[in-house]
VEXMIDREN-677048 format. One record per residue: x, y, z of N, C-alpha, C in turn; residue in three letters; residue number from 1. Coordinates in nm, 2 decimals, m for minus. Layout:
<recs>
{rec {X,Y,Z},{X,Y,Z},{X,Y,Z},'ALA',NUM},
...
</recs>
This chain:
<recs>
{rec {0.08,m0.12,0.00},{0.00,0.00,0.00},{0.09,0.12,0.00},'UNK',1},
{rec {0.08,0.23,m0.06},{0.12,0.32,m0.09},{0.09,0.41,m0.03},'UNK',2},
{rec {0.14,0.51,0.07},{0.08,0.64,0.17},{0.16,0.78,0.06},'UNK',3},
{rec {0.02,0.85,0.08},{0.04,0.96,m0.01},{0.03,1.09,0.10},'UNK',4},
{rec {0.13,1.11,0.13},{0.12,1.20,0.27},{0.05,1.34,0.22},'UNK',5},
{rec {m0.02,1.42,0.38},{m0.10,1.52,0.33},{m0.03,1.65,0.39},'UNK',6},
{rec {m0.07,1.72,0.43},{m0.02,1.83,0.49},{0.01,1.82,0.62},'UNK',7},
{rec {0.17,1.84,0.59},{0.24,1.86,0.73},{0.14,1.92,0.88},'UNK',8},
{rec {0.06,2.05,0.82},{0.03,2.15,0.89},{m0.09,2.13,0.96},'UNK',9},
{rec {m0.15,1.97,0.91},{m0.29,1.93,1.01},{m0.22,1.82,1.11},'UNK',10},
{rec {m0.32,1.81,1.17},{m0.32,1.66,1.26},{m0.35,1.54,1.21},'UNK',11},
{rec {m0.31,1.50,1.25},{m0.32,1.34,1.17},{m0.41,1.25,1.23},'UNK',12},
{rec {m0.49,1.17,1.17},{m0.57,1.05,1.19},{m0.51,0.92,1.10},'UNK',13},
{rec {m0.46,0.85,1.17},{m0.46,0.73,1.15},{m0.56,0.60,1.17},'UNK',14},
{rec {m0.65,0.55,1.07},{m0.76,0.49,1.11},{m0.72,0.34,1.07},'UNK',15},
{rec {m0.76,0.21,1.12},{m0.79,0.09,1.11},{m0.90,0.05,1.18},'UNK',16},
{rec {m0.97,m0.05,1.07},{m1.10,m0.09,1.05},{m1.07,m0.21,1.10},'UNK',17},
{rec {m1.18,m0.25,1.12},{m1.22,m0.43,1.18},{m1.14,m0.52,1.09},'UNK',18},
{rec {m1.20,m0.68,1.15},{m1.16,m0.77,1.09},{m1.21,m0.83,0.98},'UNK',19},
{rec {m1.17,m0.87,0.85},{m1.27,m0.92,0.75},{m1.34,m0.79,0.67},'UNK',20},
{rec {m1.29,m0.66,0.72},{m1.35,m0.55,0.63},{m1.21,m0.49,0.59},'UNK',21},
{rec {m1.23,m0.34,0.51},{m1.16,m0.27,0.45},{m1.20,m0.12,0.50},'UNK',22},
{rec {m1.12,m0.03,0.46},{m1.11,0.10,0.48},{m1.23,0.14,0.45},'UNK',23},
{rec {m1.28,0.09,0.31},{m1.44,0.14,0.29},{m1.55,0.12,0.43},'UNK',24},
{rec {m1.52,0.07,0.52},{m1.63,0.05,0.59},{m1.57,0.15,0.72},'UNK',25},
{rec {m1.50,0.26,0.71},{m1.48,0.34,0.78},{m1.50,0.50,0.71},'UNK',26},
{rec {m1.54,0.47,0.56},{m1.53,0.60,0.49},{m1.63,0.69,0.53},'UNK',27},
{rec {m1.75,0.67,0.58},{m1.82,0.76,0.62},{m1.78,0.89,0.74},'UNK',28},
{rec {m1.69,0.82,0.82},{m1.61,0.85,0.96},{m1.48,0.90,0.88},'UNK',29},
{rec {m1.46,0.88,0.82},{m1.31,0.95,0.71},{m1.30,1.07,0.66},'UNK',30},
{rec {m1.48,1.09,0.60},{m1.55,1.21,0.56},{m1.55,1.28,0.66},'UNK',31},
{rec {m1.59,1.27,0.72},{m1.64,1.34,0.87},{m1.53,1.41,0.96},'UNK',32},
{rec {m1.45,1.31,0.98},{m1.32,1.42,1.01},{m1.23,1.48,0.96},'UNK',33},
{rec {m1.25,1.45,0.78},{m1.15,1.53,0.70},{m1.21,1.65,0.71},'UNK',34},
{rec {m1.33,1.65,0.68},{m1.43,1.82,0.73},{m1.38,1.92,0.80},'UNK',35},
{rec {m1.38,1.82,0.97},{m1.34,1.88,1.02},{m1.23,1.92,1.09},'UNK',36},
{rec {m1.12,1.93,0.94},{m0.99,1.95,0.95},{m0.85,1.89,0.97},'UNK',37},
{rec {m0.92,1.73,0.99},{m0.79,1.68,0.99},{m0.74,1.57,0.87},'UNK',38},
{rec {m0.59,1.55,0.83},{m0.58,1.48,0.74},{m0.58,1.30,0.80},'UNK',39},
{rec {m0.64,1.26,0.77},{m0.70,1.10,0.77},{m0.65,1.03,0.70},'UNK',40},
{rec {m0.58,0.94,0.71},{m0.52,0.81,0.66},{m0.61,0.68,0.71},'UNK',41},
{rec {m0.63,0.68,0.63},{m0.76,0.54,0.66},{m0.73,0.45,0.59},'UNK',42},
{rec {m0.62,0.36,0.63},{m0.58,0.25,0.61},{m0.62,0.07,0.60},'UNK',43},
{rec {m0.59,0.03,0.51},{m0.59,m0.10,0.48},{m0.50,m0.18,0.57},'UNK',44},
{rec {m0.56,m0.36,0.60},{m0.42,m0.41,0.66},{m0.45,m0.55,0.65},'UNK',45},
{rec {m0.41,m0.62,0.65},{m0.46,m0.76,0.64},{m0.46,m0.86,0.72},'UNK',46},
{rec {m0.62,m0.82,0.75},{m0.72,m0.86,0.89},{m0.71,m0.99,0.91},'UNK',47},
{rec {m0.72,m1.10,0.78},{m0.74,m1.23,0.83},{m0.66,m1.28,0.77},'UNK',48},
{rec {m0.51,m1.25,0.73},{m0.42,m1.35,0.70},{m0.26,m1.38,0.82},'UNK',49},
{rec {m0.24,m1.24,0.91},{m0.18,m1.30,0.97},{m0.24,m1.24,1.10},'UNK',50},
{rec {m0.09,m1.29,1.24},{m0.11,m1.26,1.34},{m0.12,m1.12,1.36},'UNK',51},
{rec {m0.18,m1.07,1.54},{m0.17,m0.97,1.56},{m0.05,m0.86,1.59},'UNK',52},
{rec {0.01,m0.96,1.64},{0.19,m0.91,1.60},{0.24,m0.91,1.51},'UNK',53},
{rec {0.23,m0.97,1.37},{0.24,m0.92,1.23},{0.19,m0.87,1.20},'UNK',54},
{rec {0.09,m0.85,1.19},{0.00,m0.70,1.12},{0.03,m0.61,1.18},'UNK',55},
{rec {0.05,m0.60,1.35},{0.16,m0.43,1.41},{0.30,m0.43,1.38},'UNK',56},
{rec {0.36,m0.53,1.32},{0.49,m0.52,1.25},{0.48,m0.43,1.13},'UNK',57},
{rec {0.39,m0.50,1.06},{0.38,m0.40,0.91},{0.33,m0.31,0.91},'UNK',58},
{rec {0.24,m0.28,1.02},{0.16,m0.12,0.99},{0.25,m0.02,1.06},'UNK',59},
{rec {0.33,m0.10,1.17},{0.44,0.03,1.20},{0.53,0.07,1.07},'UNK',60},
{rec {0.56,m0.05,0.97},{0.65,m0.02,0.87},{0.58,0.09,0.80},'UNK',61},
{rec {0.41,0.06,0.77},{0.36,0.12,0.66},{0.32,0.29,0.76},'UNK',62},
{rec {0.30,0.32,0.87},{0.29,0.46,0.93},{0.40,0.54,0.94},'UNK',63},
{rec {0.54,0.49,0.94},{0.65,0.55,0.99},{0.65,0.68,0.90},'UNK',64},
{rec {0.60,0.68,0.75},{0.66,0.82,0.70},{0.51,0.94,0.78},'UNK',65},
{rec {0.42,0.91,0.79},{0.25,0.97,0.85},{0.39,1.01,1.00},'UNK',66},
{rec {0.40,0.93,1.08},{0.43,0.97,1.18},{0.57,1.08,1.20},'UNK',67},
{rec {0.65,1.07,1.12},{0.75,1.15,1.14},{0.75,1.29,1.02},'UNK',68},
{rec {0.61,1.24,0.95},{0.58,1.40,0.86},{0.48,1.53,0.96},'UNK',69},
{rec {0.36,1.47,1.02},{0.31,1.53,1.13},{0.34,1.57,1.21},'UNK',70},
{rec {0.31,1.64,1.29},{0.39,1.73,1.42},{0.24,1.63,1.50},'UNK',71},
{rec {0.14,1.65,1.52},{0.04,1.58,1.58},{m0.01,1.46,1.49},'UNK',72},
{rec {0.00,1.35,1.59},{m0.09,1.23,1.55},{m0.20,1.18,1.64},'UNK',73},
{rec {m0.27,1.13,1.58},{m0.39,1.04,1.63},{m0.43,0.91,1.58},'UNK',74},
{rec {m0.50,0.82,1.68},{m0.52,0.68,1.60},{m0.70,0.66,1.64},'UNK',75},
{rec {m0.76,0.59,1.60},{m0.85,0.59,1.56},{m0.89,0.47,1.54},'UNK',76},
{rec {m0.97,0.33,1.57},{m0.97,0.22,1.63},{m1.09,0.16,1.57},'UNK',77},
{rec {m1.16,0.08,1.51},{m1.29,0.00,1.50},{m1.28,m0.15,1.52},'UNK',78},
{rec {m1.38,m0.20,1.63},{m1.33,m0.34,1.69},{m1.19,m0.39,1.66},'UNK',79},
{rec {m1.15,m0.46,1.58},{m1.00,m0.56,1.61},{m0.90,m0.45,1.56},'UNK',80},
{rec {m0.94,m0.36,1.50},{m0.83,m0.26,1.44},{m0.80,m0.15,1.59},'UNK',81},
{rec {m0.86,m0.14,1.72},{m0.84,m0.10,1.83},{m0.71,m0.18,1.90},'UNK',82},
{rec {m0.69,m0.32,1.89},{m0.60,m0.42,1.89},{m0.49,m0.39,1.83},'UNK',83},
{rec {m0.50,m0.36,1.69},{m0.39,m0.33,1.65},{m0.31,m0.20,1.65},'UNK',84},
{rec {m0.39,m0.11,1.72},{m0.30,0.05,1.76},{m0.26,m0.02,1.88},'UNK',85},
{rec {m0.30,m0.08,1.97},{m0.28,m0.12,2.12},{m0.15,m0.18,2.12},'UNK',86},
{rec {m0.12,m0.28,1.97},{0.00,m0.35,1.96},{0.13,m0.24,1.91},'UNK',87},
{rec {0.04,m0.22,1.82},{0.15,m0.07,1.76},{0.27,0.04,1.87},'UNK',88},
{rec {0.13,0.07,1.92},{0.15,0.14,2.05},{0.29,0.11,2.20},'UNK',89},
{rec {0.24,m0.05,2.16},{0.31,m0.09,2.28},{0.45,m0.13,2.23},'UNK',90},
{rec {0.47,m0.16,2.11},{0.61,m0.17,2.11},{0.69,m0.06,2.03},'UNK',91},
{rec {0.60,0.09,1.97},{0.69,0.21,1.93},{0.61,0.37,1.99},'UNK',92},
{rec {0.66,0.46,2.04},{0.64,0.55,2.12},{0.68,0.64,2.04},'UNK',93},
{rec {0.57,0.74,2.01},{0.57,0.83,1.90},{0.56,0.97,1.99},'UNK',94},
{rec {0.67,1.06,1.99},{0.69,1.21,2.05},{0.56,1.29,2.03},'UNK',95},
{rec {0.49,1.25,1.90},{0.38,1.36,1.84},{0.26,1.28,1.90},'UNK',96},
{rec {0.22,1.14,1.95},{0.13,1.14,1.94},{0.03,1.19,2.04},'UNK',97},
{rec {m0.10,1.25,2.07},{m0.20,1.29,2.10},{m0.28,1.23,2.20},'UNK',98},
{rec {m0.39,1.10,2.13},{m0.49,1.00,2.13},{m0.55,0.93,2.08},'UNK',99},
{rec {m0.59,0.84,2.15},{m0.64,0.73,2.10},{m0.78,0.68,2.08},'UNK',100},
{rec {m0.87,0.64,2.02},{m1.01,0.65,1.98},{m1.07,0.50,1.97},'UNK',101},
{rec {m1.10,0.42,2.01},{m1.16,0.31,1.99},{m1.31,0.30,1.96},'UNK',102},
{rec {m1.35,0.21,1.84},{m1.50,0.23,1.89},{m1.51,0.03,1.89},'UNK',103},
{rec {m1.56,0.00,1.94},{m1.64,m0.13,1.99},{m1.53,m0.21,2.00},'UNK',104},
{rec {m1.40,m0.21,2.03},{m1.29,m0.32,2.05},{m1.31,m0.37,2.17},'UNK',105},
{rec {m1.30,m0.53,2.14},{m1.32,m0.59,2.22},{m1.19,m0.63,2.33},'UNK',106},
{rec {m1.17,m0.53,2.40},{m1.04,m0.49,2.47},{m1.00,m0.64,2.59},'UNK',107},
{rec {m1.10,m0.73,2.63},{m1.05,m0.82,2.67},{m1.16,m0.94,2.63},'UNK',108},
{rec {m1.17,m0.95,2.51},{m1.25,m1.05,2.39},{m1.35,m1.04,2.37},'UNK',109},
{rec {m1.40,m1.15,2.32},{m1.56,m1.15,2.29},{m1.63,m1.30,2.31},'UNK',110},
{rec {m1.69,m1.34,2.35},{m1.78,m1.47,2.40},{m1.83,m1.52,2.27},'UNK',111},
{rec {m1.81,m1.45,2.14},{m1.88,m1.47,1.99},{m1.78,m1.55,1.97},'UNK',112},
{rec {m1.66,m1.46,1.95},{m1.52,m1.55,1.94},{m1.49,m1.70,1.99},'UNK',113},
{rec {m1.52,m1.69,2.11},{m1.54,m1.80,2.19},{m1.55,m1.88,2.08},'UNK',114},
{rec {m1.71,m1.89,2.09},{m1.80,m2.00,2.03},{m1.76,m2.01,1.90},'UNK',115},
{rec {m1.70,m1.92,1.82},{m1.71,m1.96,1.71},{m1.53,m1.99,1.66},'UNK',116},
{rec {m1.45,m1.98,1.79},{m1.30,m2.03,1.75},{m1.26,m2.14,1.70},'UNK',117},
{rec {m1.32,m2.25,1.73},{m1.28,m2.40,1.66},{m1.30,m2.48,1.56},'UNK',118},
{rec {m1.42,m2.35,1.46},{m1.56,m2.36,1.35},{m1.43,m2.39,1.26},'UNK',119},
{rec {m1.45,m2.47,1.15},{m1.35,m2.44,1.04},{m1.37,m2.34,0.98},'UNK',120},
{rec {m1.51,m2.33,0.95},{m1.52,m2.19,0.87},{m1.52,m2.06,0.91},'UNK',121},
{rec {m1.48,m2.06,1.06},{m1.43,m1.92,1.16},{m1.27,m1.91,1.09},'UNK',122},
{rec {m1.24,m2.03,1.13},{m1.08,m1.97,1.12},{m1.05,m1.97,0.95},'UNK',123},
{rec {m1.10,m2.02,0.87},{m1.11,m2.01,0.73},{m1.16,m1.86,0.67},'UNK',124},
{rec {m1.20,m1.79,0.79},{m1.26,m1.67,0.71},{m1.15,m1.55,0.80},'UNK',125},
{rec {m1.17,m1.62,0.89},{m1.11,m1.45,1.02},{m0.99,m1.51,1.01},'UNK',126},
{rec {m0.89,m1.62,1.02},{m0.73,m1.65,1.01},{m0.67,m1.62,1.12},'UNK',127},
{rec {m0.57,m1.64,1.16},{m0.47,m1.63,1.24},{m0.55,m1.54,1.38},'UNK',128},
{rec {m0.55,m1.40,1.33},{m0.63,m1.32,1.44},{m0.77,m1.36,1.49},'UNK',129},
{rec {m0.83,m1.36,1.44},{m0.98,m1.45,1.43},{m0.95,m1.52,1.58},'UNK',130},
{rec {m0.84,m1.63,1.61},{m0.85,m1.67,1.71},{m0.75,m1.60,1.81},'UNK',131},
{rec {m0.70,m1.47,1.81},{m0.67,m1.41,1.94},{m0.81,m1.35,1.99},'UNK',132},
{rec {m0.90,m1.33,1.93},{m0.99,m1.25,1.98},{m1.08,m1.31,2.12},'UNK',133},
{rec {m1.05,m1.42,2.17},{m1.13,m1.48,2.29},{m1.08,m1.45,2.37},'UNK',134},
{rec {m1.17,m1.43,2.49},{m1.18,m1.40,2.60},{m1.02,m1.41,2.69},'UNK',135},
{rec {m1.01,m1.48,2.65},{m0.90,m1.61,2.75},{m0.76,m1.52,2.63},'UNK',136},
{rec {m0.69,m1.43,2.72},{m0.63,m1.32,2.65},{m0.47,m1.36,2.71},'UNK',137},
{rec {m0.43,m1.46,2.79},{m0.31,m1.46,2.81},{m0.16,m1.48,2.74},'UNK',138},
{rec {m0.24,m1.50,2.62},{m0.10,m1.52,2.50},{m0.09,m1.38,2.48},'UNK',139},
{rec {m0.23,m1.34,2.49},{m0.17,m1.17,2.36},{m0.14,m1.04,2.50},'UNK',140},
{rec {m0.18,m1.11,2.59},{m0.16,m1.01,2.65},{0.01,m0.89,2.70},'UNK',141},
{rec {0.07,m0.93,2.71},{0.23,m0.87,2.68},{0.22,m0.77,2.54},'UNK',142},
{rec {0.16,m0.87,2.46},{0.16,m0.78,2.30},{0.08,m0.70,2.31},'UNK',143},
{rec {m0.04,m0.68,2.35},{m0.09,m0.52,2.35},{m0.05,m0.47,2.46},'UNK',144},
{rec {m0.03,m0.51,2.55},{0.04,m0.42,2.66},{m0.08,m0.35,2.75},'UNK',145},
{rec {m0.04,m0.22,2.84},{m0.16,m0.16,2.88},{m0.13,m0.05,2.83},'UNK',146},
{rec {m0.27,0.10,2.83},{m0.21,0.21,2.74},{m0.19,0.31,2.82},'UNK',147},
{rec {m0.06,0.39,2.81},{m0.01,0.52,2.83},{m0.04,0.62,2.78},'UNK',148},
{rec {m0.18,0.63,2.70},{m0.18,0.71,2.62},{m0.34,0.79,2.65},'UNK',149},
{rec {m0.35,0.89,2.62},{m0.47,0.92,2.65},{m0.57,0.83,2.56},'UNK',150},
{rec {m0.66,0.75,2.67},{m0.75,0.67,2.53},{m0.92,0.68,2.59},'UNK',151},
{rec {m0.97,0.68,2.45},{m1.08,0.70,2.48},{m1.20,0.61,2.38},'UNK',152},
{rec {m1.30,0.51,2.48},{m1.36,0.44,2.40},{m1.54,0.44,2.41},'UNK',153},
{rec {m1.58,0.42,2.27},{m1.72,0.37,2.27},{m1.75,0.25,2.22},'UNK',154},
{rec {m1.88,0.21,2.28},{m1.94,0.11,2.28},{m2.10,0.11,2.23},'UNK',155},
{rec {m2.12,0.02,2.15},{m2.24,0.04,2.11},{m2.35,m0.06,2.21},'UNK',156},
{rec {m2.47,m0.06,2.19},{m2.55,m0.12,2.30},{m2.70,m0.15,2.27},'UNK',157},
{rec {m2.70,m0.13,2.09},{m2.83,m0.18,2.03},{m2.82,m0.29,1.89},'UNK',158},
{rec {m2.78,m0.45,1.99},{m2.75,m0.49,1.85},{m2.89,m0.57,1.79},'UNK',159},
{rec {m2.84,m0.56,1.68},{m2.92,m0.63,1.54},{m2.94,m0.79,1.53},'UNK',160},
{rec {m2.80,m0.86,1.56},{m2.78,m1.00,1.54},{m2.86,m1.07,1.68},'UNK',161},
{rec {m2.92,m1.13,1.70},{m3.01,m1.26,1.79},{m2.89,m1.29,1.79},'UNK',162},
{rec {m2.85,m1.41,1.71},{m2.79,m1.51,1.78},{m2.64,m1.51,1.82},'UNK',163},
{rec {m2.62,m1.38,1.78},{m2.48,m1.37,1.85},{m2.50,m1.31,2.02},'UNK',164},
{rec {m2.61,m1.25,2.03},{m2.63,m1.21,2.15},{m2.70,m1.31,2.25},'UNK',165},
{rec {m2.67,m1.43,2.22},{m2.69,m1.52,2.32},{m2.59,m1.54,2.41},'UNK',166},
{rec {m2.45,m1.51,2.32},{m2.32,m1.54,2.40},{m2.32,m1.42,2.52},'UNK',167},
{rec {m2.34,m1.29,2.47},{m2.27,m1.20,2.48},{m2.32,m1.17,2.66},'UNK',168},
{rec {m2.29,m1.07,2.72},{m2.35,m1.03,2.89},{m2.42,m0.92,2.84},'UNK',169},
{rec {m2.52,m0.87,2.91},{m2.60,m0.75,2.84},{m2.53,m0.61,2.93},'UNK',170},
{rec {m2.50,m0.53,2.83},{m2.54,m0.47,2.73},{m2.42,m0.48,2.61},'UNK',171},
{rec {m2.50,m0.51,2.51},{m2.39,m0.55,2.42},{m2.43,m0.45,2.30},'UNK',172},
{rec {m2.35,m0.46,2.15},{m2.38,m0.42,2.04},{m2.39,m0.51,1.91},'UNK',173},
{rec {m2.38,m0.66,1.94},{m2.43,m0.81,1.86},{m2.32,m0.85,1.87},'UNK',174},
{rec {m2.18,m0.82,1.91},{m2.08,m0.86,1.89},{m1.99,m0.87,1.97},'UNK',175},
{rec {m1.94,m0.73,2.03},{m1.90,m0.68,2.19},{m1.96,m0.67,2.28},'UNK',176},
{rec {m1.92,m0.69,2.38},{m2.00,m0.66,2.54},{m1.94,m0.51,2.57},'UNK',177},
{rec {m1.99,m0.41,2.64},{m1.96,m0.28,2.65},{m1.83,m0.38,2.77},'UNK',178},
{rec {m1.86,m0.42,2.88},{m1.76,m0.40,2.95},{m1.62,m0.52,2.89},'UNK',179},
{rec {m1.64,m0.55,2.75},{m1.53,m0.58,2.74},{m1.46,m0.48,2.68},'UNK',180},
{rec {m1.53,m0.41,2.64},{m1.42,m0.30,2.58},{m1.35,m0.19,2.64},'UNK',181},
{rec {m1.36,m0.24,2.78},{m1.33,m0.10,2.88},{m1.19,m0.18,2.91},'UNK',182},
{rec {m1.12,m0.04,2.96},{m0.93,m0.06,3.02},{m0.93,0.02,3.13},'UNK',183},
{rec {m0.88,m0.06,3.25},{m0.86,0.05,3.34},{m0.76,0.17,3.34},'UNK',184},
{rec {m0.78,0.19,3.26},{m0.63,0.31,3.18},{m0.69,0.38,3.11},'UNK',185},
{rec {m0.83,0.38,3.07},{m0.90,0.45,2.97},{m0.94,0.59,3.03},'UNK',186},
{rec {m0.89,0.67,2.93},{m0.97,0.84,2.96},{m1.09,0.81,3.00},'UNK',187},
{rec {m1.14,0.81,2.90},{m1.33,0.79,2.92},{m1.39,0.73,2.84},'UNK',188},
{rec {m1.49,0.67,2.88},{m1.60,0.56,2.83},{m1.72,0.60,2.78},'UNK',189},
{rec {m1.76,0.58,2.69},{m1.91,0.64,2.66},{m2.00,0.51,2.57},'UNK',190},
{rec {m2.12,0.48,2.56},{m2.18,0.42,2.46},{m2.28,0.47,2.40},'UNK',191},
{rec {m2.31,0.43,2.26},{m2.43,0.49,2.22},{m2.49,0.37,2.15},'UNK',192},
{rec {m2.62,0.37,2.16},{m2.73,0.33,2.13},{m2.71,0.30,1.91},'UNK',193},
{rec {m2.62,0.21,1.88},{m2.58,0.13,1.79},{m2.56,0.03,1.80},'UNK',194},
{rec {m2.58,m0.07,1.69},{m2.51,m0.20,1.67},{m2.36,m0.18,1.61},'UNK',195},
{rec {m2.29,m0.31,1.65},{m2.15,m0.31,1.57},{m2.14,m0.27,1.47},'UNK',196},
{rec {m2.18,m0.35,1.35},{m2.14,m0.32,1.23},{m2.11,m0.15,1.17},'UNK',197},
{rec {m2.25,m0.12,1.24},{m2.30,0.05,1.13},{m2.22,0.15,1.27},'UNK',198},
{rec {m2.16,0.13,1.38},{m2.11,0.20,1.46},{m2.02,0.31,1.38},'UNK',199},
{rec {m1.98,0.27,1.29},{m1.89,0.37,1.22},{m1.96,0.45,1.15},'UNK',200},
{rec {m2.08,0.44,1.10},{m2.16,0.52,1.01},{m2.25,0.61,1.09},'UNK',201},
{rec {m2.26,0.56,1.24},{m2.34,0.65,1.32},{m2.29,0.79,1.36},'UNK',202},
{rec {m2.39,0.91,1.31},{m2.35,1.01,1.33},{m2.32,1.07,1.48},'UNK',203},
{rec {m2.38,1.02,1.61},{m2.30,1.07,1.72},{m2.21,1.00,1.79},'UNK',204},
{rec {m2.19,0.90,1.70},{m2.05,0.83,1.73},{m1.93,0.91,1.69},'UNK',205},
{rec {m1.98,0.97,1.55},{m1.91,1.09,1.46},{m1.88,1.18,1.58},'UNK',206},
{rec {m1.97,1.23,1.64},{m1.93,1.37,1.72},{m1.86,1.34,1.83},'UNK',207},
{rec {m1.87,1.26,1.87},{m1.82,1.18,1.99},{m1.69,1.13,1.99},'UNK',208},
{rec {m1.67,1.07,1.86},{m1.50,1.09,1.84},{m1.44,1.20,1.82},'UNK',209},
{rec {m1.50,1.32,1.73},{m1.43,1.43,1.72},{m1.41,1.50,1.88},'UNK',210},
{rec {m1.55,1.49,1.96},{m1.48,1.53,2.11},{m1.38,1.49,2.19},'UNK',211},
{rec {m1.31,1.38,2.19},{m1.27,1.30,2.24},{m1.11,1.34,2.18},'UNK',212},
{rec {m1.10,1.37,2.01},{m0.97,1.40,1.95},{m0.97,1.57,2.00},'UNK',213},
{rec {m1.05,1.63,2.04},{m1.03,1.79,2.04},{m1.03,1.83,2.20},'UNK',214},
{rec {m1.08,1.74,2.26},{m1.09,1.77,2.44},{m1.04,1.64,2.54},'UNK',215},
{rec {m1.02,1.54,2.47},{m0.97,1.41,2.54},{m1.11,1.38,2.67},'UNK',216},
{rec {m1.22,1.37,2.62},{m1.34,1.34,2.69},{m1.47,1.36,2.58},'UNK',217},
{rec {m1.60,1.28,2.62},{m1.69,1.28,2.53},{m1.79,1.33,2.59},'UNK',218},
{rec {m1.76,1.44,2.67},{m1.85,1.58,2.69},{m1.92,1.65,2.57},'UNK',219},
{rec {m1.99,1.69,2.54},{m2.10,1.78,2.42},{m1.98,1.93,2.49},'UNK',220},
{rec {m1.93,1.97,2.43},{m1.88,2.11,2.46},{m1.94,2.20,2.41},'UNK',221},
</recs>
């Protein structure tokens, strides 16, 4: 992938998307904060072919020139792509960076995962990462580390899918449980009344991140 750097003179957003999707499924939220003023890199990465410590091997390769062209950076999180700033993060320490933005990562797994880790066609579709994502976190845990960094997450808490919400503890978003996505190191917590998938398309999810990059809290200012 090729990074086509933008102006020195904005802040930077660095975004990764979930697992099994693409940048397109963050472009609504790409729109939204290029608006309002910052330059966005909304990045690709390849969610289900390796590990989670491979994929933060390469994405640190692929951000190094974003990170040392910007004077301010920011990272920006959707489910398993929250994982991979966490990994990023924990083994390179950026002078410029800012904050950090999660929306629905499932910061200590998901009970979906669970059930669906030993499926052939789980690990045939999601790969290598697919199975870090369970509950039971003690291999990855060193690799994401805890965060230093101002971080700030939402959760959604109106899901769509039945049957994945059989696993889940209530309040969930069909996929995540809100309290797995919480860190006791987190700025602040907020949820909004979304399901997973369209969390990125939700517009006060929209404003909620932008408060969060402009005040490091999800206060209405």
């Amino acid at each position: 992938m090729t990074i086509t750097l933008k102006s020195a003179t904005l802040p930077a957003i660095i975004m990764f998307h979930g697992i099994g999707l693409s940048h397109r499924h963050l472009k609504p939220l790409e729109k939204f904060l290029t608006q309002k003023g910052y330059a966005v890199y909304n990045l690709d990465y390849p969610s289900t072919t390796k590990t989670l410590q491979d994929i933060g091997t390469e994405m640190a390769q692929l951000i190094a020139p974003i990170t040392a062209h910007h004077t301010e950076i920011n990272f920006v999180g959707f489910s398993m792509g929250g994982l991979v700033i966490r990994v990023l993060l924990n083994s390179h320490s950026y002078s410029n960076l800012k904050c950090v933005v999660m929306l629905g990562t499932p910061n200590n797994g998901s009970e979906v995962a669970n059930f669906w880790q030993n499926k052939w066609l789980y690990k045939k579709i999601f790969g290598p990462a697919g199975q870090q994502l369970i509950t039971e976190q003690k291999n990855i845990s060193d690799l994401l580390g805890r965060p230093y960094y101002p971080l700030g997450i939402i959760a959604g808490t109106a899901p769509i899918d039945f049957f994945s919400g059989l696993f889940l503890p209530k309040p969930h978003d069909g996929k995540v449980s809100v309290a797995s996505t919480k860190l006791t190191e987190m700025t602040d917590h907020t949820t909004v009344a979304t399901n997973h998938t369209f969390m990125p398309w939700n517009k006060e999810v929209h404003q909620k991140v932008l408060n969060f990059l402009q005040h490091q809290n999800f206060k209405n200012i």
